[in-house]
VEXMAR-650033 format. One line per 8 residues: number of its first residue (from 1); their letters; for each residue x negated, y, z negated of N, C-alpha, C, O, CB. Coordinates in pm, 1 decimal. Atoms other than C-alpha are relative to their C-alpha. Glycine has a CB too. Layout:
<pts>
NUM	A	X,Y,Z,X,Y,Z,X,Y,Z,X,Y,Z,X,Y,Z; ...
</pts>
This chain:
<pts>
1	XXXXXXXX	-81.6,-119.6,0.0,0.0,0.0,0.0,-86.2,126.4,0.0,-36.0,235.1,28.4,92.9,-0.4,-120.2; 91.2,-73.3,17.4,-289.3,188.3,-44.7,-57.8,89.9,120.1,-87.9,208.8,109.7,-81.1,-76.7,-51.8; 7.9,-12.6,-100.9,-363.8,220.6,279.5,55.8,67.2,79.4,-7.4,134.9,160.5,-1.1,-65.6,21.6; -127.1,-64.4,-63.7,-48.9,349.3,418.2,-26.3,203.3,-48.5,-44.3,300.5,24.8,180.0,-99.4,-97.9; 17.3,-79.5,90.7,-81.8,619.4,123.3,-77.8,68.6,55.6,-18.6,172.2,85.7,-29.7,-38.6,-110.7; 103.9,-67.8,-60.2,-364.2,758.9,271.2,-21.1,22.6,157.1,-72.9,110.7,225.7,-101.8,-61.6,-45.4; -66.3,-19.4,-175.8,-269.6,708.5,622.4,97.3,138.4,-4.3,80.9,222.7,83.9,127.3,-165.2,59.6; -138.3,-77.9,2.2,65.5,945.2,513.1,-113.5,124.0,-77.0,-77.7,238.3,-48.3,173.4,-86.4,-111.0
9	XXXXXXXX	26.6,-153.9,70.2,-162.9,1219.3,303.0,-88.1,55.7,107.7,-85.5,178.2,120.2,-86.9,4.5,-168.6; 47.0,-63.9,-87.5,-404.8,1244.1,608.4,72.7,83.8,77.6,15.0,182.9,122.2,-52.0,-67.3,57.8; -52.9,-12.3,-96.1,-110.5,1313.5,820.2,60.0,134.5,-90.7,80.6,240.5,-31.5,79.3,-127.4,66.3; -39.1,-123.4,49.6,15.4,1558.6,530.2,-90.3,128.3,-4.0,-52.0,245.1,-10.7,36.8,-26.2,-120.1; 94.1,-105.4,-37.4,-302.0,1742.9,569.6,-21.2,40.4,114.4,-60.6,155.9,130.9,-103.5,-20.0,-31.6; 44.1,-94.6,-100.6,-345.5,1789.2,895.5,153.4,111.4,21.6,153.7,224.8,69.4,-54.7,-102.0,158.6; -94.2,-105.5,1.6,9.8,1934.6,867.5,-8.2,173.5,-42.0,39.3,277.6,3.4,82.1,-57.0,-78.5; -32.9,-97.6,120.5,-60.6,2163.6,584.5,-132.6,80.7,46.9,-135.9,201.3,22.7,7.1,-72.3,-184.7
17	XXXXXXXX	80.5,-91.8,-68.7,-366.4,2284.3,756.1,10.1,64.9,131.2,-57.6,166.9,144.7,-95.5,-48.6,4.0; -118.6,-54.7,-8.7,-148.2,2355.0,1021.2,61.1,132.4,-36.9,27.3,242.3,7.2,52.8,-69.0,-47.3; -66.0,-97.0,1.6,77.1,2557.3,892.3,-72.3,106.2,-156.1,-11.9,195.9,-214.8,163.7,-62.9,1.8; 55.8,-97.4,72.5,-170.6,2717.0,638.0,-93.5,148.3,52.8,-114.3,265.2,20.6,-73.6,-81.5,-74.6; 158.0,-66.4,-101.2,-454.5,2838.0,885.8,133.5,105.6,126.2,213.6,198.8,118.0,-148.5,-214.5,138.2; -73.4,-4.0,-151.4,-301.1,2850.6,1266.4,159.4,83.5,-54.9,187.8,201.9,-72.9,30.4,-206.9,83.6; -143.6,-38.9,19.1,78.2,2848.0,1179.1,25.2,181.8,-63.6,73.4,277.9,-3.5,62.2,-126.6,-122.9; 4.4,-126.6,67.9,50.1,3148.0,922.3,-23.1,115.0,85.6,70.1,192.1,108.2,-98.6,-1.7,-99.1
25	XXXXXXXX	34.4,-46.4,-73.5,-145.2,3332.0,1141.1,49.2,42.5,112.6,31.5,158.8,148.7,-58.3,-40.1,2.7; -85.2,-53.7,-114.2,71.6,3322.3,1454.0,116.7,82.3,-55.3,139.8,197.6,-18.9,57.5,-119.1,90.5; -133.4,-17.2,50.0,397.7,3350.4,1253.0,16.7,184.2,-38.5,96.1,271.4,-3.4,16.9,-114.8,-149.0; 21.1,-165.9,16.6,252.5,3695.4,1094.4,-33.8,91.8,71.1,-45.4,209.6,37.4,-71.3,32.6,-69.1; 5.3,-104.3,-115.1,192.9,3839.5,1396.4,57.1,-6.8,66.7,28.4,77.0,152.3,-79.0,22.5,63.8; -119.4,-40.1,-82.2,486.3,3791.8,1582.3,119.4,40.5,-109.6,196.7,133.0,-85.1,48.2,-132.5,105.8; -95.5,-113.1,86.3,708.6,3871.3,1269.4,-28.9,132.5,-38.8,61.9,209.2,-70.7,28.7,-43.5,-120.8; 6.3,-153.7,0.9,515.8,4202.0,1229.8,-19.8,73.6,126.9,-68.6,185.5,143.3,-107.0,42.8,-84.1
33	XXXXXXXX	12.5,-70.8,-150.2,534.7,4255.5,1601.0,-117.1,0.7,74.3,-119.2,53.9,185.3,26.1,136.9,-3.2; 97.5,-94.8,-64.1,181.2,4275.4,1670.4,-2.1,-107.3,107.7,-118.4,-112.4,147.7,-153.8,51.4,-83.9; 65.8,110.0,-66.1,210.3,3944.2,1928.6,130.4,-65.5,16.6,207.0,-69.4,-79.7,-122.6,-83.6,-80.2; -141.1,76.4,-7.2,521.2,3739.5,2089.0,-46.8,-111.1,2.1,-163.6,-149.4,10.0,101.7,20.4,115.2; 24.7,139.9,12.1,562.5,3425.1,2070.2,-68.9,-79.5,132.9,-104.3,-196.7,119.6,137.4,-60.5,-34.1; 93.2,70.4,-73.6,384.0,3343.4,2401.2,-105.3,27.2,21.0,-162.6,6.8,128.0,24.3,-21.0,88.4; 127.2,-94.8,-26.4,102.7,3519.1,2347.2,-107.3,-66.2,-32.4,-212.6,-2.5,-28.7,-6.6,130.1,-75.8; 111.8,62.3,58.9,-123.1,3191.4,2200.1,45.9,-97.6,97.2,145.7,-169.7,97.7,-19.5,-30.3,-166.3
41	XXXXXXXX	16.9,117.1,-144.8,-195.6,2992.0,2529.2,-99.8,-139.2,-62.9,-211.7,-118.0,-109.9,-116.0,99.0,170.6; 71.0,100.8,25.4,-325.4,2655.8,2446.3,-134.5,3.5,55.0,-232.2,-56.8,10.7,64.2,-101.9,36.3; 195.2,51.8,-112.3,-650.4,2680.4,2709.5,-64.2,123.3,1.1,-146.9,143.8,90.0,4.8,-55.4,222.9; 80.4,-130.0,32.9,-767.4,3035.7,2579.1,18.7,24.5,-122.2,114.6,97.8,-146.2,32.0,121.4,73.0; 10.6,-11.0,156.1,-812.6,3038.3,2224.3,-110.5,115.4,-33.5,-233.2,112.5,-24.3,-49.1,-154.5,-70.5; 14.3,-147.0,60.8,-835.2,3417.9,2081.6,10.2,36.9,-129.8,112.9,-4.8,-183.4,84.4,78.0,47.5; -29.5,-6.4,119.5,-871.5,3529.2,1760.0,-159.2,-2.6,-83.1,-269.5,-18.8,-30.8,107.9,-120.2,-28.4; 137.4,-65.4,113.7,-1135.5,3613.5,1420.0,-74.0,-176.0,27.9,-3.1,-267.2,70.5,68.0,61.0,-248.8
49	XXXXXXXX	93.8,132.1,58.2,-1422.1,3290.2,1363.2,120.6,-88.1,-64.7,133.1,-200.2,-15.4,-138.4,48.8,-139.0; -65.3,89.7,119.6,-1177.0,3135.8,1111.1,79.0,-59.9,58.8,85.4,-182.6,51.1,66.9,58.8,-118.1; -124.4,29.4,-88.5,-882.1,3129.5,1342.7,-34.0,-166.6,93.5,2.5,-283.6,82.1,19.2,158.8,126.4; 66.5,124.7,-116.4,-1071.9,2917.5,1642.6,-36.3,-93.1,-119.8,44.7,-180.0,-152.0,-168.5,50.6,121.2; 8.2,123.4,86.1,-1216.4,2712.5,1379.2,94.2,-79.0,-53.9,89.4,-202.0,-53.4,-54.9,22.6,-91.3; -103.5,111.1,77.0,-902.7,2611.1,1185.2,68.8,-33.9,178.6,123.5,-144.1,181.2,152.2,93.6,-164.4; -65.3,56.9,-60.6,-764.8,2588.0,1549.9,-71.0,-197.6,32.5,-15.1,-307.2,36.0,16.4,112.0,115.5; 82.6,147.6,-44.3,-1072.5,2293.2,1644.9,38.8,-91.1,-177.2,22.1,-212.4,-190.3,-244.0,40.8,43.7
57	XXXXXXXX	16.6,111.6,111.2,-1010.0,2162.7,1265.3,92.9,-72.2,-0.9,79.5,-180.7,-57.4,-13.5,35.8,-130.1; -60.1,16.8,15.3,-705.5,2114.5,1323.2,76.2,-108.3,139.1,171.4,-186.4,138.3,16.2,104.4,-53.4; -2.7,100.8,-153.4,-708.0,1942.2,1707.3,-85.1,-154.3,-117.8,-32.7,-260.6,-151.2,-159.6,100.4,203.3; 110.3,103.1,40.8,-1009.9,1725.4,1524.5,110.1,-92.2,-103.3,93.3,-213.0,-86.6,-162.3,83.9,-92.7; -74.4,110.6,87.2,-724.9,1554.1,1238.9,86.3,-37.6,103.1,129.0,-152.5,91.3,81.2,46.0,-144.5; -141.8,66.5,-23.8,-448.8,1527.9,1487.9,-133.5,-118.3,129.6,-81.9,-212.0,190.5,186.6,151.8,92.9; 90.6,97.8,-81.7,-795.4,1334.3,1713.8,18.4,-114.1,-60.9,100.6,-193.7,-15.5,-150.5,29.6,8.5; 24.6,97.7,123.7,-883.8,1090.8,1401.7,181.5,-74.3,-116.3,207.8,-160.7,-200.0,-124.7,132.1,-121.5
65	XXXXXXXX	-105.3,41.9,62.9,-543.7,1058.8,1282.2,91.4,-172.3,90.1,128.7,-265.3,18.5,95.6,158.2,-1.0; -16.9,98.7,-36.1,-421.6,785.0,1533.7,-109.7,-93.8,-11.9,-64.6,-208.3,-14.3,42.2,16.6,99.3; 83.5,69.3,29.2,-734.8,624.9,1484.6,4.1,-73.2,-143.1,-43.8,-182.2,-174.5,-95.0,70.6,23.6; 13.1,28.3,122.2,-683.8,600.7,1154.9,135.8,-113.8,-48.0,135.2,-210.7,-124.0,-7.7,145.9,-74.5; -123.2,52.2,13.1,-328.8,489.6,1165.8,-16.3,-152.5,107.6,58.6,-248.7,90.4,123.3,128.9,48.9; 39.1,120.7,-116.0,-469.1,217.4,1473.3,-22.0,-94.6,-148.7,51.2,-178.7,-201.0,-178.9,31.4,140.3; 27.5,81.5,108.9,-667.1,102.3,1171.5,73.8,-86.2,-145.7,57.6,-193.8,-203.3,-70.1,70.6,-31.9; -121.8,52.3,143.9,-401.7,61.3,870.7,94.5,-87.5,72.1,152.5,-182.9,20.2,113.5,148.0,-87.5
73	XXXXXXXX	-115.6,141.2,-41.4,-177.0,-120.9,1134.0,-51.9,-148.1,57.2,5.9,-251.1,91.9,105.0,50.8,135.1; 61.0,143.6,-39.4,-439.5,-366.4,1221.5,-70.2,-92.2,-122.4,-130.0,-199.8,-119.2,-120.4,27.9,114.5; 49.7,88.1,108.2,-517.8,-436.9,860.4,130.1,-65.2,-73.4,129.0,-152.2,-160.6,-95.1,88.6,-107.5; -141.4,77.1,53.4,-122.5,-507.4,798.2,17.0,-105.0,70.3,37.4,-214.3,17.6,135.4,76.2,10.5; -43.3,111.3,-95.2,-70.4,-699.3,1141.5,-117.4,-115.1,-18.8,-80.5,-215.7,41.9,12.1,59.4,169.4; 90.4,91.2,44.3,-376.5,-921.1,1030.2,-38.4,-60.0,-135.6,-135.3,-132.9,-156.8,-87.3,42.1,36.9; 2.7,42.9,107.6,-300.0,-969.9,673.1,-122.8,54.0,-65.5,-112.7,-0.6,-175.4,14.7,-129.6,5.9; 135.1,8.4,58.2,-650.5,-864.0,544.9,45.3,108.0,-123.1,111.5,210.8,-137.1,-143.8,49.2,116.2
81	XXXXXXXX	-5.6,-56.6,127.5,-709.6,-827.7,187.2,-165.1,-6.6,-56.6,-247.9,-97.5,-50.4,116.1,-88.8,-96.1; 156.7,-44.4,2.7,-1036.0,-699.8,90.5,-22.6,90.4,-131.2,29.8,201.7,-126.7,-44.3,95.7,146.0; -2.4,-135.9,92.2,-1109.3,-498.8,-219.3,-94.0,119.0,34.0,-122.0,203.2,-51.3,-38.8,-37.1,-146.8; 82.7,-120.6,-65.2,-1340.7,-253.7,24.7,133.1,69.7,71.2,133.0,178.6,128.5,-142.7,-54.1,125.7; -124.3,-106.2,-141.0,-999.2,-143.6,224.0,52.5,78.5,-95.6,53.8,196.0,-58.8,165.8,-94.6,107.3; -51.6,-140.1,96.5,-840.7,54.2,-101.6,-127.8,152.5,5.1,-96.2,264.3,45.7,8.6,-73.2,-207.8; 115.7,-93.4,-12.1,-1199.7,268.4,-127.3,-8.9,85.4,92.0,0.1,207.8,100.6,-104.9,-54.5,9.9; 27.9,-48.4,-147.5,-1267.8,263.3,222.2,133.0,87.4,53.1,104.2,167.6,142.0,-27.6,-142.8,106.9
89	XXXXXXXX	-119.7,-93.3,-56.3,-908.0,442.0,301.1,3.8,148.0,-112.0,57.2,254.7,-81.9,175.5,-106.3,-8.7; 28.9,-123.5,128.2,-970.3,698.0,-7.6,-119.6,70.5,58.8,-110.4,191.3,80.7,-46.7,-67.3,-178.8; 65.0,-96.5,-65.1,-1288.0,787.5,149.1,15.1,78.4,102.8,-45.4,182.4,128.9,-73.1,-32.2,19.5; 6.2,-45.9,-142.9,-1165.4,838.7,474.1,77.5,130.8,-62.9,4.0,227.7,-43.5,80.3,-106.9,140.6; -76.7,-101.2,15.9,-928.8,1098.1,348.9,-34.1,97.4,-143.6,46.3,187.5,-167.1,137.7,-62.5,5.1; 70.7,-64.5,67.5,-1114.4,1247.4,73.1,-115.7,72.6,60.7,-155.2,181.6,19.5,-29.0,-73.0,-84.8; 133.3,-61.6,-87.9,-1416.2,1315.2,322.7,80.0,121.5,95.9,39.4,233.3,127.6,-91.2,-146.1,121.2; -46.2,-77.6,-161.3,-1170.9,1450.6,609.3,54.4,140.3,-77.0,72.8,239.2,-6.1,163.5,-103.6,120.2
97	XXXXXXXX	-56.7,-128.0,26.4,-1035.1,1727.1,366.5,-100.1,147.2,-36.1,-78.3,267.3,-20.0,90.6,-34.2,-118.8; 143.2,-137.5,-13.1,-1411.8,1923.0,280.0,21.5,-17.9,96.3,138.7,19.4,101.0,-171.4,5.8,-42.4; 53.0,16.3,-151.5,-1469.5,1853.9,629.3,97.7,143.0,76.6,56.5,237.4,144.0,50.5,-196.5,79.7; -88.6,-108.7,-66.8,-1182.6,2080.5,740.4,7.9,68.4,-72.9,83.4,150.6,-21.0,118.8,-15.8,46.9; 18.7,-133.9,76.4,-1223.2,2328.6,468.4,-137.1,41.1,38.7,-144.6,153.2,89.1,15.0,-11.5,-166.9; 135.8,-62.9,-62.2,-1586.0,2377.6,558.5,-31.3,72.8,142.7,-107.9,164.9,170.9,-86.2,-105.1,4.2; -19.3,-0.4,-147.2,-1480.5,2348.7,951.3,41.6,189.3,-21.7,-40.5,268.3,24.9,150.8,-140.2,74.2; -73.3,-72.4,-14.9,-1243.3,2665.1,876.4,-90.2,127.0,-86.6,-126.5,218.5,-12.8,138.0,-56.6,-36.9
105	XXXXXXXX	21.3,-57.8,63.1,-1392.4,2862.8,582.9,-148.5,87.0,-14.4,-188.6,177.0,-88.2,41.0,-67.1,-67.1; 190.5,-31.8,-35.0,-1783.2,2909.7,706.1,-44.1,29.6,126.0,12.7,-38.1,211.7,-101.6,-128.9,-23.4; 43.8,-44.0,-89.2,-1963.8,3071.2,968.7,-77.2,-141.5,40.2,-129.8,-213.3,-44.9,-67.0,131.5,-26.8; 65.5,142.3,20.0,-2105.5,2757.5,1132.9,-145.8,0.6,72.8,-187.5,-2.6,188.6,102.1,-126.1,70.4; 120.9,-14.4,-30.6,-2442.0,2780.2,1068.0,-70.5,-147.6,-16.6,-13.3,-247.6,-59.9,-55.5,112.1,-83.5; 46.8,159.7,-8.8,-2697.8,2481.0,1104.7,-15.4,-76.7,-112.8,-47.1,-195.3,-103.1,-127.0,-17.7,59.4; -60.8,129.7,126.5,-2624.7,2354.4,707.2,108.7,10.3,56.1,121.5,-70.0,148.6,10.4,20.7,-188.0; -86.7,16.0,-3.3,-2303.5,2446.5,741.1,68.4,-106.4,76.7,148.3,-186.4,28.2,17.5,86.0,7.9
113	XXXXXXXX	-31.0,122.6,9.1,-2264.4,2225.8,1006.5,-56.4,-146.1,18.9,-22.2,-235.7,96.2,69.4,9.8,51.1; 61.3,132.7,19.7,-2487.3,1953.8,901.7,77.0,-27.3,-128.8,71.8,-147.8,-153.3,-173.0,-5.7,-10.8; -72.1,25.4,94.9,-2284.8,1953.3,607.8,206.7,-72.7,26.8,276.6,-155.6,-31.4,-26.7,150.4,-68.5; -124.2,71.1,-32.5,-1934.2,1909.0,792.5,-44.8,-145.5,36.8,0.5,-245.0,-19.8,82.4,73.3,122.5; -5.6,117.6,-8.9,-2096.3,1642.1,970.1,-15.7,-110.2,-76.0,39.4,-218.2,-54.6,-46.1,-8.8,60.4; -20.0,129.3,72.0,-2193.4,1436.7,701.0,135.3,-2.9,-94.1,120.5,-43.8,-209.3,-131.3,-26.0,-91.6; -186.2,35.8,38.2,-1772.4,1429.2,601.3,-5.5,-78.3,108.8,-22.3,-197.7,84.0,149.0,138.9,5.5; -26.5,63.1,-120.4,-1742.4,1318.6,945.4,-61.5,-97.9,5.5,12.3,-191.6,35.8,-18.3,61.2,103.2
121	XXXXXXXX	86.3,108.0,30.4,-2010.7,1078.2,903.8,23.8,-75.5,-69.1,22.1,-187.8,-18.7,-92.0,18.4,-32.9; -63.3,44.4,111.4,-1888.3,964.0,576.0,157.6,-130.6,60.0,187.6,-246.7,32.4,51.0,169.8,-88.3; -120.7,61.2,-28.0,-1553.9,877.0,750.0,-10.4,-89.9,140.0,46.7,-193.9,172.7,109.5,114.0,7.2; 68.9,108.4,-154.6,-1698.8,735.5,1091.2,-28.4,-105.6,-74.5,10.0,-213.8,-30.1,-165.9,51.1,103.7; 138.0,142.3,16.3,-1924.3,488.7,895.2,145.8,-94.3,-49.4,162.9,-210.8,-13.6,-189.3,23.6,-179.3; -130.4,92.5,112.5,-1532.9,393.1,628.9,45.1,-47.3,140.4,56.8,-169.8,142.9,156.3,109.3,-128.1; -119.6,37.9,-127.0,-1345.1,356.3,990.5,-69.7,-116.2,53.7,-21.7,-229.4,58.7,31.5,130.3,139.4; 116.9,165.7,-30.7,-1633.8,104.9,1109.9,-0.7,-129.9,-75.9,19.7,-244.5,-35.7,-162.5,28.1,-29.4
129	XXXXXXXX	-56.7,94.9,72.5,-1612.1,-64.4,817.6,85.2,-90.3,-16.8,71.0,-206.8,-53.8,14.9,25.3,-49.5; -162.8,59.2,35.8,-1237.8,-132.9,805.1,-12.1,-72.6,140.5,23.5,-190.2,133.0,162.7,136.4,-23.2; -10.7,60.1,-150.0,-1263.4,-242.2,1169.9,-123.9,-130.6,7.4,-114.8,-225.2,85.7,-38.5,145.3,132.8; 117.8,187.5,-22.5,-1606.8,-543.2,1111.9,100.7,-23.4,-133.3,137.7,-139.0,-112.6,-270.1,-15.4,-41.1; -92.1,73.4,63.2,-1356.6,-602.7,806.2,110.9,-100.9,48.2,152.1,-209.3,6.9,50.2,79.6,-55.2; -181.9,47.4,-78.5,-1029.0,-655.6,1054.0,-79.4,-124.1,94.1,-34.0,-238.2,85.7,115.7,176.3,147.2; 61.7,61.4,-84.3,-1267.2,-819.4,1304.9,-80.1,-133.4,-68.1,-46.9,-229.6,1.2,-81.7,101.2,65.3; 39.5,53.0,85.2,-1440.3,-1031.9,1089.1,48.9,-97.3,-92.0,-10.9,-203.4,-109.8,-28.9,68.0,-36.0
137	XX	-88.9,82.0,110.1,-1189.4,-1179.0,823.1,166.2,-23.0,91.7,258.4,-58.1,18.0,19.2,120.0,-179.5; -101.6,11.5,13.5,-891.8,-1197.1,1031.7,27.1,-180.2,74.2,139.6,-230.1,75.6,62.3,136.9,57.2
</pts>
């Protein structure tokens, strides 16, 4: 169940980053007029550092999110019980949330993002895992 759990809070985060970052952002500038509602073209992305960033942080969960969800349905449809798959699904979604606060909140300089990547790294290596787990034991 564990699994799922963390499948469903990834999916609540990339929401909530979403409509914290991006969403906010459009919403307050077409309710104070300064911008209509067609004025944010998907294939020209305008706007402060923070903006573009939460926009890529926010492409990057809805990327990793079927991946992730590939994974939780191939550890149900294969029965596998493992006491590395509770962890391994906690990391993945404990890593992916610095990862997109760092993505959004920092000028991205070369820690900055050697620092996102090792979240991303973190959660690449859990997703590998769960998959020579599925591959492996089923």
């Amino acid at each position: 169940m564990l699994p799922e759990l963390m499948l469903l809070g990834f999916a609540a985060w990339t929401l909530a980053l979403l409509l914290t970052t991006v969403g906010t952002y459009r919403l307050s500038r077409v309710f104070s007029g300064r911008a209509g509602m067609s004025e944010f073209p998907a294939d020209h992305v305008e706007g402060k550092g923070w903006y573009q960033r939460a926009m890529r942080a926010h492409v990057n969960c809805v990327e990793n999110l079927p991946v992730f969800a590939a994974v939780v349905y191939a550890l149900r449809a294969f029965g596998i019980v493992d006491p590395a798959v509770d962890p391994l699904c906690v990391v993945i979604l404990a890593a992916r949330i610095p990862q997109s606060l760092v993505h959004v909140c920092f000028a991205q300089t070369d820690r900055v993002v050697s620092v996102r990547f090792a979240f991303f790294f973190i959660q690449f290596l859990s997703f590998c895992a769960l998959i020579a787990l599925i591959v492996f034991r089923r």
